[in-house]
N, CA, C and O atoms as a GROMACS GRO file, in nm:
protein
  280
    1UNK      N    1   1.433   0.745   0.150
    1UNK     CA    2   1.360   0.660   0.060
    1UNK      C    3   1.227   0.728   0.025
    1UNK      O    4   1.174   0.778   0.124
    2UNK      N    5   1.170   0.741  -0.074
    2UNK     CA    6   1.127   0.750  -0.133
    2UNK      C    7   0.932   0.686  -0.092
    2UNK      O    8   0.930   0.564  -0.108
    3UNK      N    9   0.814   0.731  -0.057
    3UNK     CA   10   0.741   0.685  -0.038
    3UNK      C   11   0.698   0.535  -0.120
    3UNK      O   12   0.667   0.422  -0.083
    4UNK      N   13   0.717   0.621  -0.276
    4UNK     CA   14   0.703   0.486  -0.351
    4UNK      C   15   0.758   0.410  -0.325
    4UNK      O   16   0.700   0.303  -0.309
    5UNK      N   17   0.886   0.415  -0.306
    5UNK     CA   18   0.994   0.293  -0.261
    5UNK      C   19   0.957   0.221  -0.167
    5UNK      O   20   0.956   0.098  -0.168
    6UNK      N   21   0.924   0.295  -0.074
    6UNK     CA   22   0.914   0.226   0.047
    6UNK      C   23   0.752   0.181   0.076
    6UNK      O   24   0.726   0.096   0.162
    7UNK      N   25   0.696   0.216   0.032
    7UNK     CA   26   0.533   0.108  -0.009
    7UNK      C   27   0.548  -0.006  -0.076
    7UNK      O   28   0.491  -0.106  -0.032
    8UNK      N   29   0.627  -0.014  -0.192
    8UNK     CA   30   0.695  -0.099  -0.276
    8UNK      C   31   0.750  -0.188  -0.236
    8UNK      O   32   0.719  -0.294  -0.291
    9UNK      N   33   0.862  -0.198  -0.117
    9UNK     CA   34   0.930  -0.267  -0.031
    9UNK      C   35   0.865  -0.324   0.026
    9UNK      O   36   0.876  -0.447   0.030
   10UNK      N   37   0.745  -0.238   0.110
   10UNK     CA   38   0.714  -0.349   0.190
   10UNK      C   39   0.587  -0.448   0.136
   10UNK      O   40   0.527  -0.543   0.186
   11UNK      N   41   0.580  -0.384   0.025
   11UNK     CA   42   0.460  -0.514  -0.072
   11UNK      C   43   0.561  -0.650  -0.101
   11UNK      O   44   0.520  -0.762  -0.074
   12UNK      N   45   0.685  -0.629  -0.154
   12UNK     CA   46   0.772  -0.725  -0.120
   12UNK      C   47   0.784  -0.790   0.004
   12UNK      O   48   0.747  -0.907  -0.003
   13UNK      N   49   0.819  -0.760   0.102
   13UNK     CA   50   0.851  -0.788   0.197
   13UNK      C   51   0.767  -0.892   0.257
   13UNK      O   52   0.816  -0.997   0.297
   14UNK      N   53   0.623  -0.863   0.265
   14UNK     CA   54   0.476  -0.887   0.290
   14UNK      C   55   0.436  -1.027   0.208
   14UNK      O   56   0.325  -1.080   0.207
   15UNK      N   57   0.564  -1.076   0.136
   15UNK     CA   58   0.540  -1.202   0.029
   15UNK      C   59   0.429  -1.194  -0.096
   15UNK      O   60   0.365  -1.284  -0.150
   16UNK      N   61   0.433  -0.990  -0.127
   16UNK     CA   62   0.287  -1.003  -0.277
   16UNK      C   63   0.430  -0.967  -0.403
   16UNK      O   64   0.549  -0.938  -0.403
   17UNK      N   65   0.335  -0.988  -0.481
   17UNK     CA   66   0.407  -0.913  -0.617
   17UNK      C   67   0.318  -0.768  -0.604
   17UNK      O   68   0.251  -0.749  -0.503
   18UNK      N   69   0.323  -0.684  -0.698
   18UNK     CA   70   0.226  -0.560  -0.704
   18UNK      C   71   0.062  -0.627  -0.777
   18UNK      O   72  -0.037  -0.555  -0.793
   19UNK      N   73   0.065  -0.714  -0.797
   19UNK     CA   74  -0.046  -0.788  -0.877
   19UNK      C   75  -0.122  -0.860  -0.766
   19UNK      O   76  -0.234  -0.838  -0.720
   20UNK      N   77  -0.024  -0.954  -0.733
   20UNK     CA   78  -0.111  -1.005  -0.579
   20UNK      C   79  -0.198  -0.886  -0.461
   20UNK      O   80  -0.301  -0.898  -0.394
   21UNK      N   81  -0.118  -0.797  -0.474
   21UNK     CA   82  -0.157  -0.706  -0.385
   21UNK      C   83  -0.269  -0.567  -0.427
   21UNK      O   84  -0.325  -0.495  -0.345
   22UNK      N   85  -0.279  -0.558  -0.567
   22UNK     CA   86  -0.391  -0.510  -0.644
   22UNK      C   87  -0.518  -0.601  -0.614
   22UNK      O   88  -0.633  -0.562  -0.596
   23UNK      N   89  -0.480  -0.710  -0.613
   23UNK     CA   90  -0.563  -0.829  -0.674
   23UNK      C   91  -0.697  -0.805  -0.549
   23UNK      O   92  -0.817  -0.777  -0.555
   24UNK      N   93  -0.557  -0.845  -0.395
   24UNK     CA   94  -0.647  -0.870  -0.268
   24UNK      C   95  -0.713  -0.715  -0.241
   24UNK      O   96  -0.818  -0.705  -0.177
   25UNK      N   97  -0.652  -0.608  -0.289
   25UNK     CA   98  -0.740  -0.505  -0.233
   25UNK      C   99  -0.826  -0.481  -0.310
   25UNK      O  100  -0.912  -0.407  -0.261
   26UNK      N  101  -0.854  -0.526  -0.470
   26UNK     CA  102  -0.997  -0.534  -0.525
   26UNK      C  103  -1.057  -0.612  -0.452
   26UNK      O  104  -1.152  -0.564  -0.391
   27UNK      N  105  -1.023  -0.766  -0.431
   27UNK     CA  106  -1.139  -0.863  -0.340
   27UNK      C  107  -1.182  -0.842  -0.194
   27UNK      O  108  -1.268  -0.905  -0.133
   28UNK      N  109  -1.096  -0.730  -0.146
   28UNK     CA  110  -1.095  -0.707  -0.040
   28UNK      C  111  -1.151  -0.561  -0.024
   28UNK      O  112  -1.267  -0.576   0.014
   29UNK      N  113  -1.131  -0.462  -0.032
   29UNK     CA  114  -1.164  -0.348  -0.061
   29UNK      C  115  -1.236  -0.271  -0.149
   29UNK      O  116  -1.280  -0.159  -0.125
   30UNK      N  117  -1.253  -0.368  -0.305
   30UNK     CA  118  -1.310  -0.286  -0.396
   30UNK      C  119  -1.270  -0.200  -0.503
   30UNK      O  120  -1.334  -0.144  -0.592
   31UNK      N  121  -1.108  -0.206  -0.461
   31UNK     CA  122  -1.008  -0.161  -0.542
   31UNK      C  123  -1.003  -0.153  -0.683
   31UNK      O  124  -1.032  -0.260  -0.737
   32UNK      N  125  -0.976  -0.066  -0.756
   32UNK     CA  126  -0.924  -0.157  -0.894
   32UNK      C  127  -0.871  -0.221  -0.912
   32UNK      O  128  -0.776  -0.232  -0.834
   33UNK      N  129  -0.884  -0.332  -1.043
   33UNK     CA  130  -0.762  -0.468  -0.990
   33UNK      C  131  -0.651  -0.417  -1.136
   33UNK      O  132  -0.597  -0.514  -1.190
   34UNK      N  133  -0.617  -0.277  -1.199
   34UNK     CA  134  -0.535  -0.228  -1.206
   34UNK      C  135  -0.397  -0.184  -1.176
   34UNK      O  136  -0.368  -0.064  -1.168
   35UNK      N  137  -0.307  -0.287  -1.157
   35UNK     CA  138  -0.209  -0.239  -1.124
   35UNK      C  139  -0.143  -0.129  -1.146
   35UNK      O  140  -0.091  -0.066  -1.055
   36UNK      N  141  -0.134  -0.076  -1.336
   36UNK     CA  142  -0.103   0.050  -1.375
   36UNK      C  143  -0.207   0.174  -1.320
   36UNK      O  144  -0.186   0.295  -1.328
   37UNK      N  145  -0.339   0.098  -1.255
   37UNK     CA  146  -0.395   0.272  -1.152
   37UNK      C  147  -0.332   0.263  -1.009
   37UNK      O  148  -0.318   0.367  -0.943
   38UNK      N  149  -0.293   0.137  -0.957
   38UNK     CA  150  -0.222   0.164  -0.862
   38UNK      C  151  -0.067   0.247  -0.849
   38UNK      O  152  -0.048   0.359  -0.802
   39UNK      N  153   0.015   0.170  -0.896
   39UNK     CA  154   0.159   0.293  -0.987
   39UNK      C  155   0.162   0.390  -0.966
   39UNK      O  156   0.242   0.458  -0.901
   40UNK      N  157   0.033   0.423  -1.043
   40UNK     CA  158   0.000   0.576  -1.080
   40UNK      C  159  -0.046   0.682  -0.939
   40UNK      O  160  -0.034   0.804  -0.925
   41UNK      N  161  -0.090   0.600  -0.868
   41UNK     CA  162  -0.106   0.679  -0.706
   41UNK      C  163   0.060   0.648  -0.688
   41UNK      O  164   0.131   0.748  -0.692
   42UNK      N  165   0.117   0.536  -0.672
   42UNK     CA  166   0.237   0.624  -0.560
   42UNK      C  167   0.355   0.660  -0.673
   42UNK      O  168   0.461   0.699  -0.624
   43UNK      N  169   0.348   0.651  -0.830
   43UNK     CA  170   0.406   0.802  -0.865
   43UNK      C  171   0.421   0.922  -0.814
   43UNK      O  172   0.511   0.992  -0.768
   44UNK      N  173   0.246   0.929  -0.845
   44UNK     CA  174   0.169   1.076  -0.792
   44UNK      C  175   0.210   1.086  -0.638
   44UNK      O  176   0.204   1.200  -0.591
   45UNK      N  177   0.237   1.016  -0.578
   45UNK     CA  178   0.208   1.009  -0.410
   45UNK      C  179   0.088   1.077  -0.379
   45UNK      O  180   0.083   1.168  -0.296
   46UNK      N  181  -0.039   1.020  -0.462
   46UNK     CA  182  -0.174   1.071  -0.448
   46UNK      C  183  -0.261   0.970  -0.341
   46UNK      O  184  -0.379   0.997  -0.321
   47UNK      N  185  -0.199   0.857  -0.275
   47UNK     CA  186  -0.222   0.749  -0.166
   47UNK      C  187  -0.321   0.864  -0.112
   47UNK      O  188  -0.284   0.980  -0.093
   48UNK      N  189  -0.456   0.814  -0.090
   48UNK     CA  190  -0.523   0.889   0.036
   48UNK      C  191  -0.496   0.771   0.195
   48UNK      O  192  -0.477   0.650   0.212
   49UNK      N  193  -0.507   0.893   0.284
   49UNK     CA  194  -0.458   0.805   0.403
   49UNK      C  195  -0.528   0.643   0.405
   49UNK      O  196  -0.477   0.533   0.426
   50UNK      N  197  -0.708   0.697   0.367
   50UNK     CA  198  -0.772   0.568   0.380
   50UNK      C  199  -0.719   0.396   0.321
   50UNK      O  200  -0.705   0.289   0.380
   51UNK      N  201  -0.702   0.439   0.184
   51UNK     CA  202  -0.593   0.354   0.141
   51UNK      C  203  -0.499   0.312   0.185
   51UNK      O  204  -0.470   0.193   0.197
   52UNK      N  205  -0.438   0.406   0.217
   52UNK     CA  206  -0.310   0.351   0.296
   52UNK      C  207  -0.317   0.225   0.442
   52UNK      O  208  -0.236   0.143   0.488
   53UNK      N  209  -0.446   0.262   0.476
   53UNK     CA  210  -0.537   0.203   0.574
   53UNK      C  211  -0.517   0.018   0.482
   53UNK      O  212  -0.449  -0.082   0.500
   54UNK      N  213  -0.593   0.050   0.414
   54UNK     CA  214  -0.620  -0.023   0.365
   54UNK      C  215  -0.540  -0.140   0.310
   54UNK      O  216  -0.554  -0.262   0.320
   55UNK      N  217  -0.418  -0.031   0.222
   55UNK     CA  218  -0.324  -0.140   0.188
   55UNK      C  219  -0.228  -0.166   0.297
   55UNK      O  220  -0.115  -0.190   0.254
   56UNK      N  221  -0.239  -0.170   0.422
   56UNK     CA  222  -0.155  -0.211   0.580
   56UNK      C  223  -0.232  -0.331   0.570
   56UNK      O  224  -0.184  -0.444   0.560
   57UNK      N  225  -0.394  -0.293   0.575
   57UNK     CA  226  -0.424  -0.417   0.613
   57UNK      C  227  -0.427  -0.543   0.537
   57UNK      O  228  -0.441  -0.660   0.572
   58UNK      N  229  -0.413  -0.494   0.439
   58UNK     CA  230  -0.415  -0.635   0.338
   58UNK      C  231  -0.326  -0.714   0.319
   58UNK      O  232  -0.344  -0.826   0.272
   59UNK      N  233  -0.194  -0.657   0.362
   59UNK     CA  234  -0.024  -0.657   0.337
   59UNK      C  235  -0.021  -0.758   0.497
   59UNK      O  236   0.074  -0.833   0.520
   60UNK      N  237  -0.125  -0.746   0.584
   60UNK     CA  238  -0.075  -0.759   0.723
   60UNK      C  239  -0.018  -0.701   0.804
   60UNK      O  240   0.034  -0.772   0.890
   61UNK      N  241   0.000  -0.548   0.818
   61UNK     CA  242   0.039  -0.459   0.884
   61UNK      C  243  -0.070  -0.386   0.918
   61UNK      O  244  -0.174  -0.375   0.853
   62UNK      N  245  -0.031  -0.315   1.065
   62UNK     CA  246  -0.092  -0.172   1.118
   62UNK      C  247  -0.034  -0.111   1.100
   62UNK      O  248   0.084  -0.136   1.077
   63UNK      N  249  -0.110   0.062   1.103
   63UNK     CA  250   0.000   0.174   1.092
   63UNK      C  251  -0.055   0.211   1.233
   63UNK      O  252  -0.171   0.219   1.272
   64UNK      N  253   0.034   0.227   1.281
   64UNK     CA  254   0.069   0.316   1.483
   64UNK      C  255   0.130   0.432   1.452
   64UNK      O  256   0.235   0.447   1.390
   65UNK      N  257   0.026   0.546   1.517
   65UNK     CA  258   0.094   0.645   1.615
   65UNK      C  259   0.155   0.637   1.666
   65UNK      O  260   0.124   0.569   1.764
   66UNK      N  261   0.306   0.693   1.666
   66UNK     CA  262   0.395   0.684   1.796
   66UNK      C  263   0.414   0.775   1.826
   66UNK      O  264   0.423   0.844   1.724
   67UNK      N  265   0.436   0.857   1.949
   67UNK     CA  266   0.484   1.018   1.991
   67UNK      C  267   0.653   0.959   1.986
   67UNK      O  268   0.698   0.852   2.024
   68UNK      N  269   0.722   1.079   1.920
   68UNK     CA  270   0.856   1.076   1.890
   68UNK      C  271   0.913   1.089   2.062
   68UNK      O  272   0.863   1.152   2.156
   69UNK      N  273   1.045   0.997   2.057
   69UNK     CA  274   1.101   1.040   2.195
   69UNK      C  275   1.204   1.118   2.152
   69UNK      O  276   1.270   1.082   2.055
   70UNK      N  277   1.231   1.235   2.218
   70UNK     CA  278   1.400   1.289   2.219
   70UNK      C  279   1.473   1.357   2.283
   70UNK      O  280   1.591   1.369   2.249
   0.00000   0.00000   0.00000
């Protein structure tokens, strides 16, 4: 899957549309409340990690380190 895809998914998942979830990381973060500049990062897969930070938390997720077992 596809990063976009799978950022995408879980904005679904998370109960936003891509609008809801623009929306809270402008009121929340400062974001643009651009949805077509959001898009346009995970086209690009230009997401900086911080963001990514960011949109976990807004969505209600952490992102964890895990050391791989094998």
């Amino acid at each position: 899957m596809s990063i976009r895809n799978e950022i995408k998914a879980n904005i679904v998942r998370a109960g936003f549309t891509m609008q809801e979830a623009v929306d809270k990381l402008a009121t929340d973060y400062g974001w643009s409340d651009s949805v077509s500049n959001f898009s346009g990062k995970l086209n690009r897969e230009s997401l900086r990690y911080k963001e990514a930070v960011e949109l976990a938390d807004a969505l209600g997720y952490e992102i964890i380190w895990q050391k791989r077992t094998r």
